[in-house]
C-alpha positions as CSV (number, residue, x, y, z in Angstrom):
1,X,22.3,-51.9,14.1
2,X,19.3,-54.1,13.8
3,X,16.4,-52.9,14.2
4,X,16.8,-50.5,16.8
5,X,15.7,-46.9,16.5
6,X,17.5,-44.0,16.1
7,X,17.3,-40.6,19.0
8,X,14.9,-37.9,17.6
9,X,17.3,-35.4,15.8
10,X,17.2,-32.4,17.2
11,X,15.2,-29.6,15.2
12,X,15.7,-26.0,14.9
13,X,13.4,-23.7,13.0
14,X,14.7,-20.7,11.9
15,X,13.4,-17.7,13.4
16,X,13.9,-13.7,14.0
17,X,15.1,-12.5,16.9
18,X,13.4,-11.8,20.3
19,X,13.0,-8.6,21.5
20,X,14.9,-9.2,23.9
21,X,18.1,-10.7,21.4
22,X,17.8,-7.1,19.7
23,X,21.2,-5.2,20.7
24,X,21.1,-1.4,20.5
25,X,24.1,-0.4,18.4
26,X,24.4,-3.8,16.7
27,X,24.9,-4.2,13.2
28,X,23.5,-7.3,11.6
29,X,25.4,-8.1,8.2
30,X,22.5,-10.1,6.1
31,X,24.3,-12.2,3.3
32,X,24.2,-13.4,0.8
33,X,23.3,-10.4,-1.3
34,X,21.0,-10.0,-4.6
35,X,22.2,-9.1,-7.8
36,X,19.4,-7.5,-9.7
37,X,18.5,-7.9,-13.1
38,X,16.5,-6.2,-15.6
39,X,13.6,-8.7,-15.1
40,X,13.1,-8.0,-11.5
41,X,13.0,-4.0,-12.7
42,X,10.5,-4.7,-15.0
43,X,8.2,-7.2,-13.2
44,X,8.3,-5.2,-10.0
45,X,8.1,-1.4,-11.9
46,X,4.6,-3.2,-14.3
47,X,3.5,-4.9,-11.2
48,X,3.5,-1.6,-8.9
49,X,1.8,0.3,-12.3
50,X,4.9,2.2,-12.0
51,X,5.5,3.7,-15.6
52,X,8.3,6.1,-15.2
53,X,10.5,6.1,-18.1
54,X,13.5,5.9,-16.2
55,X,13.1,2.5,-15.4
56,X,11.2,1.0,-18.4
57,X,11.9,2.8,-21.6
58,X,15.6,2.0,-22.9
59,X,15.2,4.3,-26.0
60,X,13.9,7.6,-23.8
61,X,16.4,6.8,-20.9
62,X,19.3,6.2,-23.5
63,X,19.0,9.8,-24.5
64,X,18.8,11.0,-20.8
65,X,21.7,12.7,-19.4
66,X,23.1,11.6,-15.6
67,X,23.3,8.0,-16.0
68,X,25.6,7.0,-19.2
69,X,22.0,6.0,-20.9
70,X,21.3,3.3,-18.5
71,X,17.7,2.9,-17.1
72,X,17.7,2.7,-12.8
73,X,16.2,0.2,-10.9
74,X,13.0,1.2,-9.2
75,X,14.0,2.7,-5.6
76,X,11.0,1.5,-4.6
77,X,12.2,-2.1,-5.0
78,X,15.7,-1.4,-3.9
79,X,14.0,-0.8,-0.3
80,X,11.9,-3.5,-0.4
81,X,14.8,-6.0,-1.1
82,X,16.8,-4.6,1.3
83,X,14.0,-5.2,4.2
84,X,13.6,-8.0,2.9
85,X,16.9,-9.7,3.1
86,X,17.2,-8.8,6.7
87,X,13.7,-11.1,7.2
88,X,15.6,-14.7,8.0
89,X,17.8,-12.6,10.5
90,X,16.0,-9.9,12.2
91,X,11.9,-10.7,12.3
92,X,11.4,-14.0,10.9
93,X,8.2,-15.7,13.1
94,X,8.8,-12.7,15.8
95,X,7.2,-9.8,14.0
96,X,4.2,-8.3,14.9
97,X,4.2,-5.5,12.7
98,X,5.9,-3.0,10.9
99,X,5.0,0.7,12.6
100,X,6.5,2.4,9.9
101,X,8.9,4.2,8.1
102,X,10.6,7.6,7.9
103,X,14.0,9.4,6.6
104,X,14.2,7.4,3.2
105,X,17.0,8.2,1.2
106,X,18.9,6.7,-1.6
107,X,22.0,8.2,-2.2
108,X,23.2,6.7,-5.0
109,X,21.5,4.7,-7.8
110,X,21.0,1.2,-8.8
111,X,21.5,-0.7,-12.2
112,X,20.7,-3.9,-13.6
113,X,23.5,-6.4,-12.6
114,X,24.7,-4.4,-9.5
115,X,24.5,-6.8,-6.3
116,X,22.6,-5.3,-3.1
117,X,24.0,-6.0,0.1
118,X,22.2,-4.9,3.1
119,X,23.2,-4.4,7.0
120,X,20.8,-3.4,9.7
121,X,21.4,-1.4,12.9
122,X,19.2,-1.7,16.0
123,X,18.9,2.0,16.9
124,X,16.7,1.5,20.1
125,X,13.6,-0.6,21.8
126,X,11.2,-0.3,24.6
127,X,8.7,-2.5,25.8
128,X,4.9,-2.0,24.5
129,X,3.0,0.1,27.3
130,X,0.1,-1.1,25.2
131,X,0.6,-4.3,24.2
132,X,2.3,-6.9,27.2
133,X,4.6,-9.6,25.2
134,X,5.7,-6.6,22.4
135,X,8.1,-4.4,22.3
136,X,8.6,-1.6,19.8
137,X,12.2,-2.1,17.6
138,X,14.0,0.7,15.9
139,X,16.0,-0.3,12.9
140,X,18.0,1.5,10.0
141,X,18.6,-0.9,7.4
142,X,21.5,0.3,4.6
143,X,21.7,-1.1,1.4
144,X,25.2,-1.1,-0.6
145,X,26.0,-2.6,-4.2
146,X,29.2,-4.5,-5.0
147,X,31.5,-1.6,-4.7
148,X,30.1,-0.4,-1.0
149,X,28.1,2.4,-1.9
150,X,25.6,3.1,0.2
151,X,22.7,3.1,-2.6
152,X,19.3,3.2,0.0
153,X,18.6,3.8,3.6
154,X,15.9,3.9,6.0
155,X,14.7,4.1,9.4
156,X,11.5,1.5,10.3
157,X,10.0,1.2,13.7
158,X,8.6,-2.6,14.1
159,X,6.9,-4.6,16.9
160,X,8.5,-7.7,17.9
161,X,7.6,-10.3,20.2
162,X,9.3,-11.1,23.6
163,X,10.5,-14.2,24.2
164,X,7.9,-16.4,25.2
165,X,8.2,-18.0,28.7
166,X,8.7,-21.4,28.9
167,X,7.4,-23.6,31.8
């Protein structure tokens, strides 16, 4: 070619989904998943002024019986991580908000090097009655580790964007 210019490439920004994209019953798979280390329980348990034992004192938690001597990973983190890998899929540039969450459980615990996978099921949505372009999302996001054990759950009730219209 000489000298003649190329077509603009087509672009696509990444992005949540719609409300309206949200499938009741769905289950969105995010990979890949997030093998934690020690470091992340450490930063995340100081930065949080989190100072149970449990999850910084190798000595004390050693000595403690239930998990073969191992400290656990903050819960607390295990959540976050697990919302937070479903971002790029589920609510990336369509959130609004979060609502909140309820029935927080985590059945099973977490150790450094263990890999969290999560999956998220859209459990219902409604359009805002106070809020026109919104809708209200429910989601229950799961969190396994390598071996499929279902280490953290939660219910959280977002707000999410309709799609815009376009002229």
């Amino acid at each position: 070619m000489t000298g003649a210019a190329l077509p603009p490439a087509k672009r696509v920004t990444q992005r949540g989904l719609w409300f309206e994209e949200f499938e009741i019953g769905a289950v969105y798979e995010h990979r890949p998943g997030r093998t934690v280390t020690e470091a992340d329980n450490v930063l995340f348990t100081t930065l949080t002024m989190n100072t149970q034992a449990l999850h910084l004192d190798a000595a004390w938690s050693a000595e403690q019986p239930g998990f073969d001597g191992q400290r656990l990973i903050n819960s607390m983190f295990t959540l976050s991580t697990i919302v937070g890998l479903s971002v790029a899929q589920l609510t990336q540039g369509t959130l609004v908000a979060n609502l909140g969450f309820s029935d927080i459980a985590f059945p099973a615990p977490m150790f450094a090097g263990d890999t969290l996978y999560a999956e998220t099921e859209c459990t219902g949505k409604r359009e805002s009655k106070s809020r026109p372009g919104e809708g209200v999302v429910s989601l229950t996001h799961i969190g396994r580790n390598q071996d499929g054990v279902v280490v953290a759950r939660a219910s959280r009730s977002t707000l999410v964007r309709l799609r815009p219209e376009t002229d």
